[in-house]
TIDREN-686873 format. One record per atom (N, C-alpha, C): z negated, x, y; residue in three letters; atom name; residue number from 1. Coordinates in Angstrom, 3 decimals. Layout:
N
         up       east      north   resn   name   resi
          Z          X          Y    ALA     CA    NUM
...
//
This chain:
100
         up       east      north   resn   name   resi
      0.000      0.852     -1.176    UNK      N      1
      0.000      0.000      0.000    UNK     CA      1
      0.000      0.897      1.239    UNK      C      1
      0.689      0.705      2.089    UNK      N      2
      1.140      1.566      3.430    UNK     CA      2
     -0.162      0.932      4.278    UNK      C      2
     -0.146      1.786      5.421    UNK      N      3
     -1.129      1.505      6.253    UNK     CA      3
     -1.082      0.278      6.711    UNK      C      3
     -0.289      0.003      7.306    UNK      N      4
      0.224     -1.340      8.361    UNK     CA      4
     -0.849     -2.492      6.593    UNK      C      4
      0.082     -2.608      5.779    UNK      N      5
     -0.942     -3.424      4.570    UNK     CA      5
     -2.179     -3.296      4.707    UNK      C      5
     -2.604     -2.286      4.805    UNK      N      6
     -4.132     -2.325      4.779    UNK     CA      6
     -4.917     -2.924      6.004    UNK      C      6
     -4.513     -2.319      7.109    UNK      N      7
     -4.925     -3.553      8.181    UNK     CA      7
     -4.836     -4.753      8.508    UNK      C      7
     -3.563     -5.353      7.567    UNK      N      8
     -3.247     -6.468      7.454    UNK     CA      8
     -4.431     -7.152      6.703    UNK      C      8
     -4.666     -6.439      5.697    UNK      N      9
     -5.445     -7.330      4.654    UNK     CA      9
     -6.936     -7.192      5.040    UNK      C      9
     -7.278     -5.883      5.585    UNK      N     10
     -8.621     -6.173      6.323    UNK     CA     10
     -8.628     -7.137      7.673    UNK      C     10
     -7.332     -7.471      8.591    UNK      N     11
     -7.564     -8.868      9.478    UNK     CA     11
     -7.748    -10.442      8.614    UNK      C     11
     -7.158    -10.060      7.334    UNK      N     12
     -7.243    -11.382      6.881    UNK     CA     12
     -8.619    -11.558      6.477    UNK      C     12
     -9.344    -10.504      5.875    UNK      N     13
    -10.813    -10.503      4.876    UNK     CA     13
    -11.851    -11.363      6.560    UNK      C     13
    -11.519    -10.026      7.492    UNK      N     14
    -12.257    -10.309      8.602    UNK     CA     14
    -12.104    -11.954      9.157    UNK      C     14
    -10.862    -12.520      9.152    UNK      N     15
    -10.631    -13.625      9.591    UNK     CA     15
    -10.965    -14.718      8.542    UNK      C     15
    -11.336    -14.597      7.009    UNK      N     16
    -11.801    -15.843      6.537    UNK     CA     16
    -13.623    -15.725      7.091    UNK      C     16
    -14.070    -14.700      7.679    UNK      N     17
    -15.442    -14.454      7.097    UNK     CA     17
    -15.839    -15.687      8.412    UNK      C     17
    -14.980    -15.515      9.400    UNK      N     18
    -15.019    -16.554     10.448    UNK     CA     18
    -15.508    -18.073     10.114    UNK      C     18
    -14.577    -18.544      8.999    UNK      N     19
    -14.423    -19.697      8.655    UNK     CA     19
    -15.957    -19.823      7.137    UNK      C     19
    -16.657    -19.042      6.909    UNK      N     20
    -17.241    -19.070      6.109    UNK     CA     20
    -19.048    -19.768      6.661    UNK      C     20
    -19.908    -20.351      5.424    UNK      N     21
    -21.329    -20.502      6.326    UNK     CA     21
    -22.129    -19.273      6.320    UNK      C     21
    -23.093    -19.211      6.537    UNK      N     22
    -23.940    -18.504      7.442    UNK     CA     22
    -24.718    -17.110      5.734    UNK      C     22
    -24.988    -17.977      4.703    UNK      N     23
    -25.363    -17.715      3.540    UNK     CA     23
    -24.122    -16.982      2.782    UNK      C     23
    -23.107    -17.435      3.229    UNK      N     24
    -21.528    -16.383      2.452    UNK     CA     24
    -21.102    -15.392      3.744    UNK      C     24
    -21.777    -15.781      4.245    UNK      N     25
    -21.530    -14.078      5.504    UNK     CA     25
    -22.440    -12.982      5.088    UNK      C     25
    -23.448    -13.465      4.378    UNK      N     26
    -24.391    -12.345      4.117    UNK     CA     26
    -23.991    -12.252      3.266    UNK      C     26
    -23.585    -13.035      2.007    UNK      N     27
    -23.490    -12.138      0.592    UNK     CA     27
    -22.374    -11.131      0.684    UNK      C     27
    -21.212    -11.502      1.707    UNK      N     28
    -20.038    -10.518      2.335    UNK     CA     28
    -20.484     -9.447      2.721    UNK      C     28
    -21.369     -9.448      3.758    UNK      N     29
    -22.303     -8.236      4.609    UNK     CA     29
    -22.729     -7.738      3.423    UNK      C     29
    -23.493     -8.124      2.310    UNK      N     30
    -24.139     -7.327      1.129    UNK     CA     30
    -23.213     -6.972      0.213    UNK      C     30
    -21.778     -7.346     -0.105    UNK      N     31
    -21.357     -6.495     -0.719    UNK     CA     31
    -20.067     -5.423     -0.549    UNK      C     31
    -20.218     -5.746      0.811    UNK      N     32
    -19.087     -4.405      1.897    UNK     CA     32
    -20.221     -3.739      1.721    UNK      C     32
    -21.759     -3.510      2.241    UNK      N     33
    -22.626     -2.934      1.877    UNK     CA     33
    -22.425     -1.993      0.440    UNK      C     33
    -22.323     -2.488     -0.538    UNK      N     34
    -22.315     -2.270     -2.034    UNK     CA     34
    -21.288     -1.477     -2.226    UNK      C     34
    -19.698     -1.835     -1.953    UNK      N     35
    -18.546     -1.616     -2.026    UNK     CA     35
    -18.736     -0.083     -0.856    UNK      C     35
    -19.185     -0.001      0.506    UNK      N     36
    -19.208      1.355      1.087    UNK     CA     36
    -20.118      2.129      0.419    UNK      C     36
    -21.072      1.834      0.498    UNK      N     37
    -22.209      2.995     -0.859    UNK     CA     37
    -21.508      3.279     -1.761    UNK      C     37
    -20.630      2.772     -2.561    UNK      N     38
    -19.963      3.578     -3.680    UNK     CA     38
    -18.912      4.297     -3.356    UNK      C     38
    -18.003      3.612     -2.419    UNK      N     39
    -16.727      5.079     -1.711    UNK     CA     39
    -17.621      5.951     -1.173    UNK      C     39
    -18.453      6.187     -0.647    UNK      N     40
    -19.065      7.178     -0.281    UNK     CA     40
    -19.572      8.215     -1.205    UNK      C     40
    -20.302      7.572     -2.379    UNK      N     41
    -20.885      8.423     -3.044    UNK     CA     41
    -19.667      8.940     -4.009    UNK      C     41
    -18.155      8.306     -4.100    UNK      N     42
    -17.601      9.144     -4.828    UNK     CA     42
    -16.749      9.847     -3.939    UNK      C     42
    -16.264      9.308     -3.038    UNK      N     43
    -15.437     10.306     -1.954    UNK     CA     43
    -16.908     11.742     -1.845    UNK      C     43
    -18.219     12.016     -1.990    UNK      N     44
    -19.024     12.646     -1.877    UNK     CA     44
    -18.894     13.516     -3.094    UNK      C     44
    -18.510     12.972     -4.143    UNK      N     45
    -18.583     13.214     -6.003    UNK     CA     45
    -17.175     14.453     -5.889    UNK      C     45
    -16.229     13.565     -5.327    UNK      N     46
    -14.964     14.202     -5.434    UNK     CA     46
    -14.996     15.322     -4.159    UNK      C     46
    -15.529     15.525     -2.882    UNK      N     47
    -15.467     16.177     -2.034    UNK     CA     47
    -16.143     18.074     -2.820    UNK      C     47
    -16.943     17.917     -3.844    UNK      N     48
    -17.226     18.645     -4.438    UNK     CA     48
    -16.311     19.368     -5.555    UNK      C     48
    -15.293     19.381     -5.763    UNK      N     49
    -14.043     19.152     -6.505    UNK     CA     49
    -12.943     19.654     -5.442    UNK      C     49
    -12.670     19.287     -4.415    UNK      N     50
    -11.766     19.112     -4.248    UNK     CA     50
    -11.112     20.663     -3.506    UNK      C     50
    -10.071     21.083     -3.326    UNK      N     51
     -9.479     22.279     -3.121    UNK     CA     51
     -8.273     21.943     -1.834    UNK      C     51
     -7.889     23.503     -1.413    UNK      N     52
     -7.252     22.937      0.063    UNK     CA     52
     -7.450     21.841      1.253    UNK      C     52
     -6.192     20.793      1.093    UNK      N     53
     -5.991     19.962      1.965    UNK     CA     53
     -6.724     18.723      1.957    UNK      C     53
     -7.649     18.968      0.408    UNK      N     54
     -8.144     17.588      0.102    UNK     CA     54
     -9.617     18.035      0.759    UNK      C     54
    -10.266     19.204      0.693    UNK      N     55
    -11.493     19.597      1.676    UNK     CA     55
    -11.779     18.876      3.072    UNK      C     55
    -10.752     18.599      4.170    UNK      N     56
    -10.328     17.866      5.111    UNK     CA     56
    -10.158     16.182      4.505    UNK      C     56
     -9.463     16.284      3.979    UNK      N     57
     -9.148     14.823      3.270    UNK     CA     57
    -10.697     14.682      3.080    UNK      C     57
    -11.364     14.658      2.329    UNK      N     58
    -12.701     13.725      1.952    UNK     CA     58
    -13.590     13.939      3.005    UNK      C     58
    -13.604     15.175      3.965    UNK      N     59
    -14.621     15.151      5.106    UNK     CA     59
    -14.172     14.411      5.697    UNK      C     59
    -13.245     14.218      6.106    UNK      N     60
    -12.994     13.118      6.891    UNK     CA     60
    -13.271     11.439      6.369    UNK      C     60
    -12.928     11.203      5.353    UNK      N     61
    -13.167     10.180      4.409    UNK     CA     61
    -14.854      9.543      4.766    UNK      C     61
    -15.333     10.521      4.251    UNK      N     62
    -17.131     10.881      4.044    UNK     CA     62
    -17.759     10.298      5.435    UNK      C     62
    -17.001     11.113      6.670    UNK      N     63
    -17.284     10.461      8.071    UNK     CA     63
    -17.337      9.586      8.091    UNK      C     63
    -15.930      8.453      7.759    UNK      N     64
    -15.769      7.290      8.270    UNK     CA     64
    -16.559      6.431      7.369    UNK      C     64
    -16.662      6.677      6.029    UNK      N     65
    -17.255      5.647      5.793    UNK     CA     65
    -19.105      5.851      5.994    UNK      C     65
    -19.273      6.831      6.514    UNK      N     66
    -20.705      6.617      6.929    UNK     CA     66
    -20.839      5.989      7.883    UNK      C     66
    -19.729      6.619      8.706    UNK      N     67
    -19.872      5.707      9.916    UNK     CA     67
    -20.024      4.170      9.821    UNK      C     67
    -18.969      3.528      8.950    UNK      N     68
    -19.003      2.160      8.542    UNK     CA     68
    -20.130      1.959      7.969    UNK      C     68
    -20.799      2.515      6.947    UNK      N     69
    -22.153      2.242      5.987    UNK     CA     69
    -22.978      2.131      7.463    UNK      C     69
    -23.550      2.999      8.155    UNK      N     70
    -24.466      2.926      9.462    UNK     CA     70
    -24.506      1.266     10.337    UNK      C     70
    -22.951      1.309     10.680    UNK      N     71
    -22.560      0.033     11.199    UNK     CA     71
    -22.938     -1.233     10.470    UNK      C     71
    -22.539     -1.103      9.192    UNK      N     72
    -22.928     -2.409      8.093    UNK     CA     72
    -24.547     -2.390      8.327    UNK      C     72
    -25.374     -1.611      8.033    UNK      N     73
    -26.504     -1.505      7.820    UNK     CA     73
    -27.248     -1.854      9.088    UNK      C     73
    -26.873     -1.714      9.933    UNK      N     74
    -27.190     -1.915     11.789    UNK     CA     74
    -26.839     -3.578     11.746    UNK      C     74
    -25.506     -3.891     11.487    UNK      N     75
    -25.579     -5.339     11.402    UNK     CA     75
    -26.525     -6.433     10.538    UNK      C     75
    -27.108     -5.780      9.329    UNK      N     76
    -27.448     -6.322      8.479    UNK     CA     76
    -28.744     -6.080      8.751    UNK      C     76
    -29.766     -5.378      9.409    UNK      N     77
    -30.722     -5.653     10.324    UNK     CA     77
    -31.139     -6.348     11.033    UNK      C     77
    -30.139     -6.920     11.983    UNK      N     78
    -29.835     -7.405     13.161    UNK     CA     78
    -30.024     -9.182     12.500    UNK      C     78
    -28.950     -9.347     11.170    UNK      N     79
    -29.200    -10.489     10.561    UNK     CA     79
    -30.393    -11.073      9.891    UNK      C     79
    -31.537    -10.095      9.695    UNK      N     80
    -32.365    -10.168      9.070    UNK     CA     80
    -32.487     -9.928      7.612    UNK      C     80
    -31.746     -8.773      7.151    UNK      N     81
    -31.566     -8.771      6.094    UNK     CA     81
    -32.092     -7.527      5.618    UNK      C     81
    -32.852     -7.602      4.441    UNK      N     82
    -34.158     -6.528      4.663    UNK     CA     82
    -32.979     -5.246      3.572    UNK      C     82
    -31.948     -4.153      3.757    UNK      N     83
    -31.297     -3.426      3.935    UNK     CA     83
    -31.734     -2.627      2.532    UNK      C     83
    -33.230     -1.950      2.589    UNK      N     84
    -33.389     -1.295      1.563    UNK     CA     84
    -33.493     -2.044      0.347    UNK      C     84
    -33.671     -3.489      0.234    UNK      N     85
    -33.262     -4.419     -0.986    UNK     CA     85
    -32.102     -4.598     -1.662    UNK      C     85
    -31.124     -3.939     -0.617    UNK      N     86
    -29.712     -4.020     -1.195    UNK     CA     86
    -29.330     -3.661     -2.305    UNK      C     86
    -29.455     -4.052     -3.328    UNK      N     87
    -28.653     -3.368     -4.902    UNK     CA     87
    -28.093     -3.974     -5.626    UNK      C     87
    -27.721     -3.767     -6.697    UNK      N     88
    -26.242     -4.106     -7.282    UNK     CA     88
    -27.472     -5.883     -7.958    UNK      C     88
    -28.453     -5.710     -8.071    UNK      N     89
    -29.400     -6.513     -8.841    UNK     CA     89
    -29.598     -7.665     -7.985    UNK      C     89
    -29.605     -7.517     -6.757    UNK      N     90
    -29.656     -8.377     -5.135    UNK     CA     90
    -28.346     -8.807     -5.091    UNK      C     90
    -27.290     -8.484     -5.584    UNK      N     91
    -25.712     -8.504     -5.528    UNK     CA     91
    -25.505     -9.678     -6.565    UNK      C     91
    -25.702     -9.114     -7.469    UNK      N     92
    -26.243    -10.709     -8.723    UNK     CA     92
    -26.303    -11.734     -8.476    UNK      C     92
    -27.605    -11.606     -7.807    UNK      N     93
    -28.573    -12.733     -7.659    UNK     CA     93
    -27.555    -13.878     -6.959    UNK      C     93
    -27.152    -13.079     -5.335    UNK      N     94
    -26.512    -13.631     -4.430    UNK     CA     94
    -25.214    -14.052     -5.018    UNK      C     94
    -24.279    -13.510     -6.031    UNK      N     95
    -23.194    -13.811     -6.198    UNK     CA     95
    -23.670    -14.858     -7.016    UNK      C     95
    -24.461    -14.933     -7.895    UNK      N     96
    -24.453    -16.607     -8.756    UNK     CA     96
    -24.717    -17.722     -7.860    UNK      C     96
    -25.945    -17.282     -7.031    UNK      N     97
    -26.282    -18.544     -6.019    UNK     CA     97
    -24.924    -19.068     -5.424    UNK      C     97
    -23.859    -17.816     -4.892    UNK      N     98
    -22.848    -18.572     -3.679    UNK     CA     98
    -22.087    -19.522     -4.988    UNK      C     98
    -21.929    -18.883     -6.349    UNK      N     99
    -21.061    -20.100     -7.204    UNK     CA     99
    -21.676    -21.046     -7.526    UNK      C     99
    -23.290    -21.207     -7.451    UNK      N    100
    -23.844    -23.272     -7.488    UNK     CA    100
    -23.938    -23.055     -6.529    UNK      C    100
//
């Protein structure tokens, strides 16, 4: 998928979250949460590995998505959402509740 796709499909993710209630914004917020903790920790996995051009490639990678993890985590404060509870077990929980 080319770039232009990828922004495409992150305006669309961003634009249903609009139309969503208040209880499926957080389980969203908790698992972009979930979903950046793991590019991180493997863009982190692989940055250890990696040789030449890819050294640059994952530092840079590593940046942004901290940067994003920081941001998520700042928002998800802000919502009241107690942050260090976040785990794949909290991810569960929330994903069965949003299907009843």
């Amino acid at each position: 998928m080319d770039k232009r796709g990828r922004y495409m499909e992150e305006y669309i993710k961003e634009y249903k979250i609009i139309e969503k209630t208040e209880i499926q914004k957080e389980i969203e917020l908790i698992k972009t949460i979930i979903d950046t903790r793991e590019k991180l920790k493997r863009d982190n996995k692989n940055f250890e590995y990696a040789q030449g051009d890819l050294v640059d490639y994952y530092t840079y990678q590593i940046k942004a998505n901290q940067a994003k993890l920081d941001y998520l985590i700042k928002l998800a404060k802000t919502n009241g959402i107690q942050v260090d509870m976040v785990n794949d077990k909290k991810f569960t929980f929330l994903e069965s509740e949003e299907a009843g």
